[in-house]
C-alpha positions as CSV (number, residue, x, y, z in Angstrom):
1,X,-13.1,99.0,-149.2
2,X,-13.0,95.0,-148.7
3,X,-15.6,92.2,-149.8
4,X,-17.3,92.7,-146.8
5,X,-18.3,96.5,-146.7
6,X,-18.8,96.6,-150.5
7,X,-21.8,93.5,-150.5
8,X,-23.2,95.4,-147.4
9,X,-23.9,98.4,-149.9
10,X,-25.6,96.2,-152.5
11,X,-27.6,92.9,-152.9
12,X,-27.3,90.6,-155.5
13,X,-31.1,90.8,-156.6
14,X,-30.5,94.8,-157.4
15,X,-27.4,94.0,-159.0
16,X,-28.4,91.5,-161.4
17,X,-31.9,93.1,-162.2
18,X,-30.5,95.9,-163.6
19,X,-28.9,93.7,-166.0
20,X,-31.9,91.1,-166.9
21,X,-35.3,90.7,-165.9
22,X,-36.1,88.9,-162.8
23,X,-39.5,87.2,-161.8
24,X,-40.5,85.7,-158.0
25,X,-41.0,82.3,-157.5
26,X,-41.4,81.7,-154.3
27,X,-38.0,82.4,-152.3
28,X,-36.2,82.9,-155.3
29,X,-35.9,85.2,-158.3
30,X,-35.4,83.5,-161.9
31,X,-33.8,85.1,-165.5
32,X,-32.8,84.5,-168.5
33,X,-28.9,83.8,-167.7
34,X,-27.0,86.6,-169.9
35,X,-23.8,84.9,-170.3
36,X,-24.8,82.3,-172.7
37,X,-27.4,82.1,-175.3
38,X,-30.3,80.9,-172.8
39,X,-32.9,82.0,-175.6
40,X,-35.1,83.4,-172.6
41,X,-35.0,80.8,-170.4
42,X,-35.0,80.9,-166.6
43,X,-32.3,78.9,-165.8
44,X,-30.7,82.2,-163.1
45,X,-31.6,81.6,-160.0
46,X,-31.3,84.4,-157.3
47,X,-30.9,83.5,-153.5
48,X,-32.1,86.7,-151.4
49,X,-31.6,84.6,-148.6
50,X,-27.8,83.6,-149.1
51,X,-27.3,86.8,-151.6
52,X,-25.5,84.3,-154.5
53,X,-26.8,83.6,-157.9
54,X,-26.7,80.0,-160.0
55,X,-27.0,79.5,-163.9
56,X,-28.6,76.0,-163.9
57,X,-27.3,75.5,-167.6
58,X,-24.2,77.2,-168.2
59,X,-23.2,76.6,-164.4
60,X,-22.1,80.0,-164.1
61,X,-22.6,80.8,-160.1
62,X,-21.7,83.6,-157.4
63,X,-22.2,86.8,-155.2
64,X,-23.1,90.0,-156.1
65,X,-19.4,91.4,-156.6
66,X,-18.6,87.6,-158.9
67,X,-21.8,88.6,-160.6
68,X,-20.3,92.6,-161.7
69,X,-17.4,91.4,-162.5
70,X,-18.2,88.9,-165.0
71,X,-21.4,91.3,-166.7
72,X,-18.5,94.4,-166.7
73,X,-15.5,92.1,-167.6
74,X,-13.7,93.6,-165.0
75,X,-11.1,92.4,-162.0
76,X,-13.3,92.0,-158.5
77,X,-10.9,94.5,-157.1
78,X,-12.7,96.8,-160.0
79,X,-15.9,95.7,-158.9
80,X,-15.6,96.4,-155.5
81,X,-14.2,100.2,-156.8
82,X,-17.7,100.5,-158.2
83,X,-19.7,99.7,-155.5
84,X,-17.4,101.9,-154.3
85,X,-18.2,104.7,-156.3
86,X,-21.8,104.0,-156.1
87,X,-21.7,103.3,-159.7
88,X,-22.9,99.9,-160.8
89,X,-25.1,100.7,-163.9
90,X,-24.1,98.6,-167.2
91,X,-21.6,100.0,-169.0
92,X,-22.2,98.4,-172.2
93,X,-24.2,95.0,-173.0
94,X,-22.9,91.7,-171.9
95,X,-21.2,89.5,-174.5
96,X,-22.6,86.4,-174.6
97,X,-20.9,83.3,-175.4
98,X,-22.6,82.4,-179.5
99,X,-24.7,79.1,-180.2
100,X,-22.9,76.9,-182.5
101,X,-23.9,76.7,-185.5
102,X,-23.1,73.4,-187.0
103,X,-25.0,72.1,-189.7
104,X,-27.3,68.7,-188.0
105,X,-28.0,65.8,-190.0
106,X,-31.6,64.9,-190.8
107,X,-33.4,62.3,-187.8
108,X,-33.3,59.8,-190.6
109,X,-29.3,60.4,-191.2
110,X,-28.8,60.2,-187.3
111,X,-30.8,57.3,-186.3
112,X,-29.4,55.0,-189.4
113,X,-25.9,56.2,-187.8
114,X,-26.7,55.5,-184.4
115,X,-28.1,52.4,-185.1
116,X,-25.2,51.9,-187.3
117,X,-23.0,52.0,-184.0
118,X,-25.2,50.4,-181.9
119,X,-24.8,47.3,-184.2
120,X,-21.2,47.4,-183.7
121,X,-20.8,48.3,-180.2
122,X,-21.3,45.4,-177.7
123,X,-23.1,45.7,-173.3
124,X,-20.1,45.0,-171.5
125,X,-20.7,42.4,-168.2
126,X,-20.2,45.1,-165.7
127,X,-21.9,48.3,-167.5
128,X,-25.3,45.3,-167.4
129,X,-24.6,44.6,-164.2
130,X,-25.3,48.4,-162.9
131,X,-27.9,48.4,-165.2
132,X,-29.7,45.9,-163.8
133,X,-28.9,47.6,-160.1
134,X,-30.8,50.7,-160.9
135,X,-33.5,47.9,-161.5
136,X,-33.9,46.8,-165.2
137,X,-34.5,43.5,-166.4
138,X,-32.1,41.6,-168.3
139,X,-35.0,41.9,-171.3
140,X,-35.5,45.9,-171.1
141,X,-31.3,46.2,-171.1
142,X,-31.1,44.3,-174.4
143,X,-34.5,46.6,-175.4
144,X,-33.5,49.9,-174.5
145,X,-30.2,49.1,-177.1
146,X,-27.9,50.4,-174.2
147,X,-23.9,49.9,-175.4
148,X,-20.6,50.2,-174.2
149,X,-19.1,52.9,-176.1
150,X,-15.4,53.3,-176.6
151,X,-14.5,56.3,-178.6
152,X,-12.5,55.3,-182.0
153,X,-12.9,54.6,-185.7
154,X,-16.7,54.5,-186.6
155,X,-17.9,51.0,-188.3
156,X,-17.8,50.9,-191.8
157,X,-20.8,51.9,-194.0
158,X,-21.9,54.4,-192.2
159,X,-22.4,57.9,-193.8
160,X,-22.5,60.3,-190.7
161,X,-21.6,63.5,-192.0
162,X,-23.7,66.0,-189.6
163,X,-24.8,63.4,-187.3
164,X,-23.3,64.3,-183.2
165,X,-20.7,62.2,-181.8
166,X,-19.2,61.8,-185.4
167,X,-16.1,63.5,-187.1
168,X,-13.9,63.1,-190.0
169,X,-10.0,63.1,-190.2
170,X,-8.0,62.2,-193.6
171,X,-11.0,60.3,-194.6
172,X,-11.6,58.1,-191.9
173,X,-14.5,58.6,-189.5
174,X,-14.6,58.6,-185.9
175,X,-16.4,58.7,-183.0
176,X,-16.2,61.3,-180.1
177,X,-16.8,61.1,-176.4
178,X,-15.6,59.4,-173.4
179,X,-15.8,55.6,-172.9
180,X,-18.8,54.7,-170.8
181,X,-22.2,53.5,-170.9
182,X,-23.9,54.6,-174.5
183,X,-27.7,55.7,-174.1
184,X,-30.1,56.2,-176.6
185,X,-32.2,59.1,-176.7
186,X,-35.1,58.6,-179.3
187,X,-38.4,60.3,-180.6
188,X,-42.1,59.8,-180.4
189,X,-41.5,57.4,-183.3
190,X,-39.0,55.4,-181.8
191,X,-35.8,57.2,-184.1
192,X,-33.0,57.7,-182.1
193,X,-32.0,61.6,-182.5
194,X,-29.1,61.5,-180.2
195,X,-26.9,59.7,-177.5
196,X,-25.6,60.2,-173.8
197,X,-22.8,58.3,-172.0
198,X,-22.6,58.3,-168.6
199,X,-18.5,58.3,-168.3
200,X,-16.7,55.5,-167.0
201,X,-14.5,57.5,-165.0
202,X,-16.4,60.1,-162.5
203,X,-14.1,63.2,-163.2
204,X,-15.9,63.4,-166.5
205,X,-19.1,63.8,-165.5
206,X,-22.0,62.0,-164.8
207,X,-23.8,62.6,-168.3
208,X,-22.5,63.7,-171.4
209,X,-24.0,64.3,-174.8
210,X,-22.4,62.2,-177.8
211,X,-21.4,65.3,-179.5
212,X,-18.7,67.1,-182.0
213,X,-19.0,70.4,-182.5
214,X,-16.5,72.3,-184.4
215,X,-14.8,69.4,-185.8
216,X,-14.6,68.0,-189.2
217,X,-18.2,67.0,-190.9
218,X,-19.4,66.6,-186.6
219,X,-22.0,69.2,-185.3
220,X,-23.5,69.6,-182.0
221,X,-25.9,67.5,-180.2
222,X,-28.0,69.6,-178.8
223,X,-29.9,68.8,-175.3
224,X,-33.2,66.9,-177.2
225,X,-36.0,65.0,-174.9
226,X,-36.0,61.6,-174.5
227,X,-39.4,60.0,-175.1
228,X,-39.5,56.5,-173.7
229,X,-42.8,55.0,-174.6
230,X,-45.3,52.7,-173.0
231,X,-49.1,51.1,-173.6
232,X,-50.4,53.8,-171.0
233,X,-52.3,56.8,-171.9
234,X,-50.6,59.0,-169.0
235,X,-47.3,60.7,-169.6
236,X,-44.7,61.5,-167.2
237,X,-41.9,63.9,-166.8
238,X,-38.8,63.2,-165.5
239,X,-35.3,64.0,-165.7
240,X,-32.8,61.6,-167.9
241,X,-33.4,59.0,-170.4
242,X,-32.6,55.9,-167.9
243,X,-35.2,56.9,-166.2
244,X,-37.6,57.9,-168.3
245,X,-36.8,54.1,-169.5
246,X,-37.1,52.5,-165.9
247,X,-40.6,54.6,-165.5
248,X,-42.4,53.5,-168.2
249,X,-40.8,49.9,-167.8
250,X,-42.2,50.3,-164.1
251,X,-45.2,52.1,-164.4
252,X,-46.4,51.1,-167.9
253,X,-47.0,55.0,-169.0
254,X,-45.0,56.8,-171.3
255,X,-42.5,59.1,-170.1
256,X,-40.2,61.9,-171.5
257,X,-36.7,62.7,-169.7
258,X,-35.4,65.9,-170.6
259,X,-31.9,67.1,-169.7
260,X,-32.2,68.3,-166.5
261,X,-35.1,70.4,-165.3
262,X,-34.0,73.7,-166.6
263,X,-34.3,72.3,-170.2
264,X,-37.8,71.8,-169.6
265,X,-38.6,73.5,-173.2
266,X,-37.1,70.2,-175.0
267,X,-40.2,68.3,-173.6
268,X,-42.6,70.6,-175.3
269,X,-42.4,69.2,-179.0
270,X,-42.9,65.9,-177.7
271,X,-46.0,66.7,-175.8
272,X,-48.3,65.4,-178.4
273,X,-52.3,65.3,-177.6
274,X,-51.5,64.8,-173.7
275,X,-54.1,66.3,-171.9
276,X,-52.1,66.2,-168.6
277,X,-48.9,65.1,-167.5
278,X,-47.1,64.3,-164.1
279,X,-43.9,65.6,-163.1
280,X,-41.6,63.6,-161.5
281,X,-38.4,65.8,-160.8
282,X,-35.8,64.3,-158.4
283,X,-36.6,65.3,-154.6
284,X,-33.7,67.3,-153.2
285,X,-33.0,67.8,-149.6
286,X,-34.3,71.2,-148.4
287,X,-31.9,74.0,-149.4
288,X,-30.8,76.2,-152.2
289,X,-30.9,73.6,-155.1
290,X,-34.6,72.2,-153.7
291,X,-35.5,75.7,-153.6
292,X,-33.8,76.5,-157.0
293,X,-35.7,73.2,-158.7
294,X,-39.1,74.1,-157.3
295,X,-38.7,78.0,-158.8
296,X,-37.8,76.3,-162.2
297,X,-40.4,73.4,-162.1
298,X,-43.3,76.1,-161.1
299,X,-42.3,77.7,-164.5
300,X,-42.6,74.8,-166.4
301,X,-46.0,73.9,-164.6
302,X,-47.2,77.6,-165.4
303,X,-46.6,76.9,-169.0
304,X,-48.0,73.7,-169.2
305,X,-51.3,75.3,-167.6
306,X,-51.2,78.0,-170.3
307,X,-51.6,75.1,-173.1
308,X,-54.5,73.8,-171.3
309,X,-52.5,70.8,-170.1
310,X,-53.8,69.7,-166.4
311,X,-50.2,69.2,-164.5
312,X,-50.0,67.2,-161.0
313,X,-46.6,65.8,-159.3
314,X,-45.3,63.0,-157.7
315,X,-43.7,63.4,-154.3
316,X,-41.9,60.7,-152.2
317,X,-39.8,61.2,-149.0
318,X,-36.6,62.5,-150.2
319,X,-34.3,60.8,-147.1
320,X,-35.7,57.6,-148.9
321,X,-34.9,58.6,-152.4
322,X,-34.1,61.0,-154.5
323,X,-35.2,60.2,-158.2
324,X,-38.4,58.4,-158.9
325,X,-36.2,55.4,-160.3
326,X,-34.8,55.1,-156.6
327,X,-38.1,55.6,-155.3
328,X,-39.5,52.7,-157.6
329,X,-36.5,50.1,-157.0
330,X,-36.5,50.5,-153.3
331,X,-40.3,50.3,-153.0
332,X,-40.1,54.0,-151.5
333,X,-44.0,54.8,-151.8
334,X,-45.2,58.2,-153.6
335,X,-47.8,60.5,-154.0
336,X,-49.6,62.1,-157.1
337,X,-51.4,65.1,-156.5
């Protein structure tokens, strides 16, 4: 039996849901992904329509024979037996990668070391200059504390045993990550509670957490909101600090940026009294990640309804712009409903 014949005998939904609970939104299916700990989160997505399956967090991504192979820990050949056979029940439960476990330094701890850092760490000419492309002024660059972070021996004084992005060696404290653009990422009190840089160099990554996990008096980051505030009394959702920054910069309303939308949960601490909020999720072109961000926003909507929160979204013409910072630089107009 090839690839072929054996994912003509099975689909990917019936696979995976004997394996995790799926629910419908709209073309798609979502679940908790099983291998990581997604603490119940929906961040699977199931395509009926392509028959392939996407972890939005762990990036974990497939058919239905990639998908029984990984939950069995067995060769595809194997998998493709067991179609086969006619067999593809569990076997025995997936192991799923563990949560680190690092001890985290208190806010106070971490924002007296970021602060610490950002004291010492200078806005280079060029890392400004694309700053002030995505549309900030040269007065909310200096605000928003952005830096130029190059990875190396922390500045002196500072005690950041715990705090992310920090780690000890003989002694001597250090920071982690890849050079780039520093970005804080604060609390509803201002306290910065973590960092991202956005890599110099694009085979990195486009965002990555200031983090040391498993290393010597470091500990994980985390993926925490960003709450960027503003004089307004109606708060936004979007994706990313920047522009959670460039919205409430823009729009004079206080915004949070989580991680991404499938770490929608991170916005709910910070959530305060709102009474309603608008979301304000990039706008991909139609196909399986559109499809895949709409079955994870409706989730988060769903939830927001069950605190009594009244939740509308902004849409704009995606072949204009794709995030609502492009949207608001280029003078792309967009709709609140």
């Amino acid at each position: 039996m090839n690839v072929a014949q054996a994912k003509a005998l099975v689909s990917v939904e019936e696979i995976i849901g004997t394996r995790i609970e799926l629910h419908r939104r709209g073309a798609v299916l979502v679940g908790p992904c099983p291998f990581h700990e997604d603490q119940g989160r929906p961040n699977l997505v199931v395509f009926p329509k392509t028959q392939t399956w996407q972890c939005f967090a762990c990036g974990a991504q497939g058919d239905a024979i990639d998908f029984l192979s990984r939950s069995e820990n067995i060769t595809v050949r194997e998998a493709i037996a067991m179609i086969g056979r006619g067999n593809t029940a569990p076997s025995a439960p997936i192991k799923r990668l563990p949560v680190p476990r690092a001890r985290v330094a208190s806010i106070e701890a971490r924002d007296a070391a970021y602060r610490g850092l950002i004291a010492a760490e200078r806005l280079s000419p060029s890392h400004r200059a694309a700053l002030l492309r995505r549309g900030f002024s040269l007065d909310e660059t200096n605000a928003g504390q952005y830096r130029t972070h190059s990875p190396g021996k922390a500045p002196d004084g500072l005690v950041p045993e715990g705090v992310p992005g920090f780690y000890s060696i003989g002694g001597t404290w250090l920071t982690s990550g890849p050079p780039g653009l520093l970005i804080p990422v604060r609390d509803r009190e201002g306290r910065i509670a973590a960092c991202q840089v956005r890599p110099d160099s694009a085979d990195k990554g486009k965002y990555l957490w200031l983090s040391s996990p498993n290393k010597p008096g470091g500990a994980s980051s985390g993926a925490p909101c960003h709450f960027a505030t503003a004089n307004g009394s109606q708060l936004w959702i979007t994706e990313g600090p920047l522009k959670a920054d460039l919205v409430a910069a823009r729009l004079g309303q206080p915004c949070l940026g989580v991680a991404g939308v499938s770490n929608w949960h991170s916005a709910i601490p910070l959530l305060g009294d709102a009474q309603g909020v608008i979301l304000a999720f990039d706008q991909d072109e139609p196909g399986p990640t559109r499809t895949a961000v709409e079955g994870i926003t409706s989730a988060f909507a769903q939830d927001l309804a069950a605190r009594g929160i009244k939740v509308r979204q902004a849409t704009w013409d995606w072949s204009q712009a794709k995030g609502i910072d492009d949207a608001l630089l280029s003078g792309t107009p967009f709709a609140v409903e």
